[in-house]
N, C-alpha and C positions, 0 to 999 in steps of 0.2 A: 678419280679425283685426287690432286694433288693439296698437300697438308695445305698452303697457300689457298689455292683457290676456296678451301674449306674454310679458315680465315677470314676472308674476305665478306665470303656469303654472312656466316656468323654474326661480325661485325658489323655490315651493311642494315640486316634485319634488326639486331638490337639496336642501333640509336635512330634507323625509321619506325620500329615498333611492329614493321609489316612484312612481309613477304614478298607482296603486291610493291610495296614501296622501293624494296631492296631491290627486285629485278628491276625494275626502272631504273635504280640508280647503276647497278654493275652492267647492263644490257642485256641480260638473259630472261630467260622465261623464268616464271614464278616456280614451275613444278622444277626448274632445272636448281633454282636454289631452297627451294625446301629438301631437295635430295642433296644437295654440298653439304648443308648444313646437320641431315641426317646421316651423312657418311663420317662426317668430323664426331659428333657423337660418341657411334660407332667405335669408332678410332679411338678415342679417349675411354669410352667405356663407361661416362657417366652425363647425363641431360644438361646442356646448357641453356634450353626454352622451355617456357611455358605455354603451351599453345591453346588457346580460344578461340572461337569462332571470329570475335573481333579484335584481339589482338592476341600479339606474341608478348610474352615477358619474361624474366632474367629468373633465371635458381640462383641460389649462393656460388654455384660453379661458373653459372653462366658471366654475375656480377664481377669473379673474381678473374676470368679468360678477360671482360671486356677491359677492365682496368689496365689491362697489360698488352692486348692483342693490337689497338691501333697502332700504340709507339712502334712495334715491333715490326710490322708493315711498312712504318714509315721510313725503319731503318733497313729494312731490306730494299725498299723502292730509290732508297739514298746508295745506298751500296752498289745496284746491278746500273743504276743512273753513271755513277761514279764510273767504275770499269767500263763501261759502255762510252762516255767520253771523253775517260782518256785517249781509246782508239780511235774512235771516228771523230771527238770536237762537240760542242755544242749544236743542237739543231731546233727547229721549232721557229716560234714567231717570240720578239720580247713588242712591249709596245711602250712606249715611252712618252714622256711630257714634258715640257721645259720651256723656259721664255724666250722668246725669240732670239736679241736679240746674241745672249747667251749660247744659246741652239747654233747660231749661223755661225759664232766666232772660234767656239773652240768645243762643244758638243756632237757636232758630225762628225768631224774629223777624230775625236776622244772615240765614237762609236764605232768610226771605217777601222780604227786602227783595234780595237776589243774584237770587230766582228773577220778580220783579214782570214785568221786562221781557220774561222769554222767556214767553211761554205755551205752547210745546210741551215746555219741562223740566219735568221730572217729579222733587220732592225724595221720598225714600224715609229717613226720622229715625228709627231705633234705639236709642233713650236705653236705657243701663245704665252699670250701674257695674263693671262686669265687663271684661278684656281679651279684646273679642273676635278671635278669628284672621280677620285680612284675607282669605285665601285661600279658606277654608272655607266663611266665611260668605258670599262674594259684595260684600264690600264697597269702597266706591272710594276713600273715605278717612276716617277716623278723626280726632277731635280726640282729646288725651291730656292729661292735667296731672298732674306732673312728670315726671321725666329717660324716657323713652320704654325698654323693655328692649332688651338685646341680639339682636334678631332682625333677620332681612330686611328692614327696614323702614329708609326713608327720611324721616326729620324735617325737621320746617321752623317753627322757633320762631314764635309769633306774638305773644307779649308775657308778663307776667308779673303772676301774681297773686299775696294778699299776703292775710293774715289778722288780722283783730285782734280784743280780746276787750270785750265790751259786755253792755249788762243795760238794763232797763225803768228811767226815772225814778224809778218806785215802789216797786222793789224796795229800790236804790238808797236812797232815803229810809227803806226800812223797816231794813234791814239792815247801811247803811253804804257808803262807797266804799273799797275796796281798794286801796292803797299801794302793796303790795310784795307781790312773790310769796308769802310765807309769809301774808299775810291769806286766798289761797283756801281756806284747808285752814276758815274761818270762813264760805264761802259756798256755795250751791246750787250744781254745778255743772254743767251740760247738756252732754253729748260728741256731738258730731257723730264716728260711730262708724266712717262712712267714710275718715277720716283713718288714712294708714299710721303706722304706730311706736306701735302700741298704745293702752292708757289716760292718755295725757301730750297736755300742750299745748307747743307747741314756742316759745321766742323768741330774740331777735336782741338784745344789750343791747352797746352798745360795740365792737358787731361780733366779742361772742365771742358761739355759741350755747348757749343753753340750757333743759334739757329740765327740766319740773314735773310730778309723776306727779299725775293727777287722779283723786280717788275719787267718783265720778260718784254722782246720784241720775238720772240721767237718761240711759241709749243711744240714742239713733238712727240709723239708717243715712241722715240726710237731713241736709243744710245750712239746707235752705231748713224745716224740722219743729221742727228747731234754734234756728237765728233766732224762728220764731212761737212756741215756748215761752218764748222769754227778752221775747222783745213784752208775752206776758199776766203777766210778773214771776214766774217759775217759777225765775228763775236767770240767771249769767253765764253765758254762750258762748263759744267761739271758733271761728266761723268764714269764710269768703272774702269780701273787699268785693263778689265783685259777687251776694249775695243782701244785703246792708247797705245800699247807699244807700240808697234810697227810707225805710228804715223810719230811717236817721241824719236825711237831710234834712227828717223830717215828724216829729224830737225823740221818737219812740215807741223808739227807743234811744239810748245813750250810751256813746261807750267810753270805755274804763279800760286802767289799767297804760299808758298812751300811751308811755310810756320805756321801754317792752321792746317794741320791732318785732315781730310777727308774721315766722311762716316765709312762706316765697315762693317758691312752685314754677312752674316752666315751662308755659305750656301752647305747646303743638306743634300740627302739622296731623301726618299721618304717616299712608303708603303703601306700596307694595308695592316690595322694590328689582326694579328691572330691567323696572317695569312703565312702558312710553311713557305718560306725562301728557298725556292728553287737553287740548285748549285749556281748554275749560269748566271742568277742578280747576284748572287752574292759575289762571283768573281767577276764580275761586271763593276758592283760599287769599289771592291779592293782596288780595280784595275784604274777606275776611276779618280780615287782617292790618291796613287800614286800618280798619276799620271796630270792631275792637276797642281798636285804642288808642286809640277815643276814649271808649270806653264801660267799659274794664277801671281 
């Protein structure tokens, strides 16, 4: 038996309480860790269980190894992790979550380009627009846009996005340009229907907010369905730069009201509390965080 595997056993039994529980958890037989755990002993030279018929419990030795033995595991399982992908790269599966249409615009492509160098990572991309539960679902980390809910979960801002409202050339020439808030009630209006607080477009004017109730000819649940309606001149939009550039920069749209800022909500990375950050999320979210503020 090696000092580690001794460790382990120790460990596993003291916070299952069992024997019985601990082989289940490490995958060995019960007598193969009652004997790890009597070799570690052994080795140290003084009792770290108390053993009863129906349970195991701590001596003051046992209380004082537990205190200290997980961290220490955890940093050797960091350490041989570490050395090990530097040579070969990240491997495994990550599983991921994100809103659509976020996911199609610039989150695949943020993921092909994180996952290029390892070929044994395996990306697992669940686009919706729905909050899915971390735990349930099996997932390793979620992106979010805006303030993340009060649950168990751990945020990690990675820049911010920003909204403005635009329309086709030709609609534009057909219909007029918009001045001032009270002109929309004079135009087509296209709601990206995924946006929270209802039928309104939200703005920022002098750094007070303010909300304009929109009486839509058009719902959608997409940003990106949104945008291509208002391409073909169906109407003004309001929605996120980053399904806008390409169609601003190649003049197939144009914004408007430029003096009322768009709302601008957080996007986050966001995980499980209390869940050890694997190396790979963590240089996934850094990878992330740089790699969108060049692109948001």
């Amino acid at each position: 038996m090696d000092l580690v595997t001794g460790l382990k056993a120790f460990v596993a039994t003291a916070q299952t309480g069992s024997f019985t529980a601990a082989a289940e958890r490490l995958g060995v037989s019960n007598r193969l860790t009652s004997k790890y755990v009597a070799e570690l002993e052994a080795r140290l030279g003084v009792r770290l269980l108390q053993r009863t018929t129906r349970r195991v419990g701590l001596t003051p030795a046992g209380e004082q190894m537990l205190a200290r033995a997980p961290a220490l595991l955890d940093d050797l399982e960091e350490l041989l992790g570490a050395v090990s992908e530097e040579s070969r790269g990240f491997s495994g599966m990550l599983r991921i979550a994100a809103p659509v249409t976020l996911g199609e615009a610039h989150l695949a492509g943020l993921l092909h380009r994180f996952a290029a160098p390892h070929p044994g990572l395996t990306i697992d991309l669940q686009l919706t627009d729905a909050f899915v539960d971390l735990a349930s679902d099996g997932i390793d980390l979620a992106f979010r846009v805006g303030a993340p809910p009060a649950t168990a979960l751990v945020a990690h801002r990675l820049g911010h996005i920003r909204s403005r409202v635009v329309a086709a050339p030709a609609y534009l020439a057909r219909q007029g340009v918009p001045e001032r808030l009270e002109d929309l009630d004079q135009h087509t209006l296209l709601l990206d229907s995924n946006r929270r607080g209802g039928p309104r477009w939200q703005f920022q004017r002098h750094g007070q907010p303010v909300d304009w109730p929109v009486t839509s000819a058009f719902h959608v649940n997409s940003a990106r369905v949104a945008r291509d309606l208002a391409v073909a001149g169906a109407g003004l939009t309001q929605v996120p730069d980053f399904v806008l550039d390409e169609a601003i920069a190649t003049g197939q749209l144009v914004p408007v009201l430029t003096e009322f800022e768009g709302p601008g909500h957080v996007l986050s990375a966001v995980w499980l509390e209390g869940a050890r950050l694997p190396r790979k999320l963590r240089a996934l979210i850094d990878f992330a965080e740089a790699d969108l503020r060049q692109r948001l």
